[in-house]
C-alpha positions in Angstrom: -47.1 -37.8 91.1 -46.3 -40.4 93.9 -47.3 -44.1 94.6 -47.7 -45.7 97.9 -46.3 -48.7 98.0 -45.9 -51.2 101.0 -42.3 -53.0 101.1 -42.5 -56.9 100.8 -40.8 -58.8 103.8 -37.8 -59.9 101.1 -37.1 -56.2 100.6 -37.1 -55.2 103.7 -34.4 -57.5 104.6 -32.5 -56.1 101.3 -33.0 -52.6 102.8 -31.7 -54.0 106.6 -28.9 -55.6 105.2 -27.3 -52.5 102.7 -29.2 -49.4 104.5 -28.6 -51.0 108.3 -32.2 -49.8 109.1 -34.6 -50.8 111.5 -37.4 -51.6 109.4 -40.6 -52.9 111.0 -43.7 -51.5 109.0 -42.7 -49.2 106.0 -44.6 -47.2 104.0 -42.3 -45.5 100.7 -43.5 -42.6 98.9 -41.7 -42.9 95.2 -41.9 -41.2 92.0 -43.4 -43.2 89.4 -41.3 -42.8 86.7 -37.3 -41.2 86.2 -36.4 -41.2 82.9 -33.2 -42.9 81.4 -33.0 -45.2 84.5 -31.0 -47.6 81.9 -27.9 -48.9 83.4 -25.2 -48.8 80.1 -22.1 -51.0 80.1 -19.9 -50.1 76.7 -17.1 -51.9 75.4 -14.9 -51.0 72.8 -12.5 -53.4 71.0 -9.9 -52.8 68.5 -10.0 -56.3 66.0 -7.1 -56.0 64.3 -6.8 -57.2 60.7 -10.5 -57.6 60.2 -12.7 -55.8 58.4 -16.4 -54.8 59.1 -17.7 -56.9 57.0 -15.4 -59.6 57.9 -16.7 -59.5 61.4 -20.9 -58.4 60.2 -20.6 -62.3 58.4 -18.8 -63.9 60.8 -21.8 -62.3 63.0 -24.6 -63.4 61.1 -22.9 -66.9 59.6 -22.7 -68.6 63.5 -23.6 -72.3 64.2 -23.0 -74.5 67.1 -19.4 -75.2 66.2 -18.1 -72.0 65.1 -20.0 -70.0 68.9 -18.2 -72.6 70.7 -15.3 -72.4 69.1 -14.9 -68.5 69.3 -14.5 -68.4 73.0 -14.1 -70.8 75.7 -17.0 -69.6 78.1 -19.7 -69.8 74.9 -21.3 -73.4 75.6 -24.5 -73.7 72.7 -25.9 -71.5 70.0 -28.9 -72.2 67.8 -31.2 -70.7 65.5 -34.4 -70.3 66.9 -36.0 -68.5 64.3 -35.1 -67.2 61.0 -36.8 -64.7 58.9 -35.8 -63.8 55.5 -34.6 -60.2 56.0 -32.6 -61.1 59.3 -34.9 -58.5 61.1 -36.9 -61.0 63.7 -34.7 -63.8 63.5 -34.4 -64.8 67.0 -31.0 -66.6 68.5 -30.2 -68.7 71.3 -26.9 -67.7 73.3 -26.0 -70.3 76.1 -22.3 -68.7 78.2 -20.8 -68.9 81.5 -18.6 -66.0 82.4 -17.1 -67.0 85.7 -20.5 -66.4 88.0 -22.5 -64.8 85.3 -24.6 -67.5 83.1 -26.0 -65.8 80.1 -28.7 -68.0 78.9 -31.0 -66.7 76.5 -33.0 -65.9 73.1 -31.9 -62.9 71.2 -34.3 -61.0 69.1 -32.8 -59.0 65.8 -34.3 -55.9 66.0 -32.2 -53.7 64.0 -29.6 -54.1 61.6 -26.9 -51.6 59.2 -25.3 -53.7 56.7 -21.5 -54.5 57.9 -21.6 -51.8 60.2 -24.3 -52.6 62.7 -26.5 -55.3 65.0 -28.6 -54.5 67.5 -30.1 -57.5 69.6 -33.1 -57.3 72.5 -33.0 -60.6 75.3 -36.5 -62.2 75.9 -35.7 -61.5 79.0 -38.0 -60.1 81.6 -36.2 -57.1 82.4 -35.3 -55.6 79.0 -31.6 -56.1 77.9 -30.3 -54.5 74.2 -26.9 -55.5 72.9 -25.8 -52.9 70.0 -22.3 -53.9 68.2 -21.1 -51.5 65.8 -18.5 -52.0 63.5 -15.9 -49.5 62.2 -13.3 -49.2 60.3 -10.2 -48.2 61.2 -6.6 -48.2 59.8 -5.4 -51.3 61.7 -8.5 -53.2 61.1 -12.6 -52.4 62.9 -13.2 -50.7 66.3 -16.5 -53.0 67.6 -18.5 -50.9 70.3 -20.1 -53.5 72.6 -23.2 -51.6 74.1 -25.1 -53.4 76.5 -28.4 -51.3 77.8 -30.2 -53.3 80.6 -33.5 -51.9 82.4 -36.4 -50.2 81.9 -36.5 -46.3 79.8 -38.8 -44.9 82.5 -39.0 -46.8 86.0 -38.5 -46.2 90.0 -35.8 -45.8 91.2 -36.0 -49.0 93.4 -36.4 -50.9 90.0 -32.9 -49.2 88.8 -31.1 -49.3 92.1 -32.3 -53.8 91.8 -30.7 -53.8 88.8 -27.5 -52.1 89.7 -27.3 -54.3 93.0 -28.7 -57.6 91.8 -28.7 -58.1 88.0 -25.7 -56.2 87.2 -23.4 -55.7 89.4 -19.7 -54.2 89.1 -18.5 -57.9 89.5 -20.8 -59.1 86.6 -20.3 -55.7 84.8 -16.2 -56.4 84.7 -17.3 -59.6 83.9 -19.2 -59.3 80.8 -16.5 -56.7 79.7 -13.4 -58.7 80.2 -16.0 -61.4 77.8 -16.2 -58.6 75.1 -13.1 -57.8 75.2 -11.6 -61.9 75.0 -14.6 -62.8 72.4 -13.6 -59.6 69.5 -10.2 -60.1 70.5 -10.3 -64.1 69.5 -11.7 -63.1 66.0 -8.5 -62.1 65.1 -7.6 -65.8 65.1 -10.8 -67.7 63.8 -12.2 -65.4 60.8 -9.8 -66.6 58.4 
């Protein structure tokens, strides 16, 4: 099944600029829907001397003063809302990671008891952060899983969020964050 769609005058210029076309008065034929259209970034971290749990509490026991103290680039924190079961709480993340601000509520939408958190942006293109926790002999392996875009979408939709939400600039970015912000744990859980 196809759509018609007419380009916008802000698209075509986006097409001019990275395709080199002509484009005077386009009409795009495009599939509805591709499935798994989800661009994945996945980090893994190797904390060593801290245990799952260690790291699950440290997780879940954040204020203003310990987010900003974890990292450099993490600039406020707060509890927006907090529900008894943790499921629904909803947290505000405010960091700068060289050109990439990251600025917004996180939603608890699924939790494993010291071994796994997985967060959804209200944001409007949906962005799920999953951390898992594992043990390992020299301390816990934390998988950083960042999904960003839509499960079914066009493949304009996934090829905006590859060029203009996450690039590979923003993607090394956000990793080489990860990678800093799990490694520093090692220094401030006690």
């Amino acid at each position: 099944m196809y759509k018609i769609m007419n380009l916008h005058d802000n698209l075509k210029r986006i097409f001019h600029k990275y395709f080199k076309l002509m484009v005077t008065s386009v009409i795009i034929l495009l599939p509805i829907t591709i499935t798994h259209a989800t661009t994945i970034q996945i980090t893994k971290i190797e904390v060593i001397g801290k245990t799952p749990t260690q790291i699950y509490n440290f997780m879940f026991g954040l204020n203003k003063t310990k987010y900003t103290t974890w990292h450099p680039e993490h600039e406020d924190f707060k509890i927006v809302k907090q529900t008894k079961d943790t499921i629904g709480t909803v947290f505000f993340f405010h960091e700068q990671l060289n050109k990439l601000k990251v600025k917004y509520k996180w939603e608890v939408m699924e939790i494993t008891q010291n071994r796994k958190i997985v967060m959804k942006a209200k944001y409007f293109i949906p962005i799920v952060l999953t951390l898992t926790f594992n043990q390992i002999p020299t301390g816990t392996l934390v998988t950083h899983n960042l999904q960003i875009g839509f499960k079914k979408t066009t493949g304009i939709t996934d090829w905006f969020i590859q060029h203009f939400v996450l690039t590979k600039s923003k993607k090394d970015s956000q990793a080489r964050h990860a990678v800093e912000e799990f490694k520093n744990l090692e220094k401030v859980i006690l």
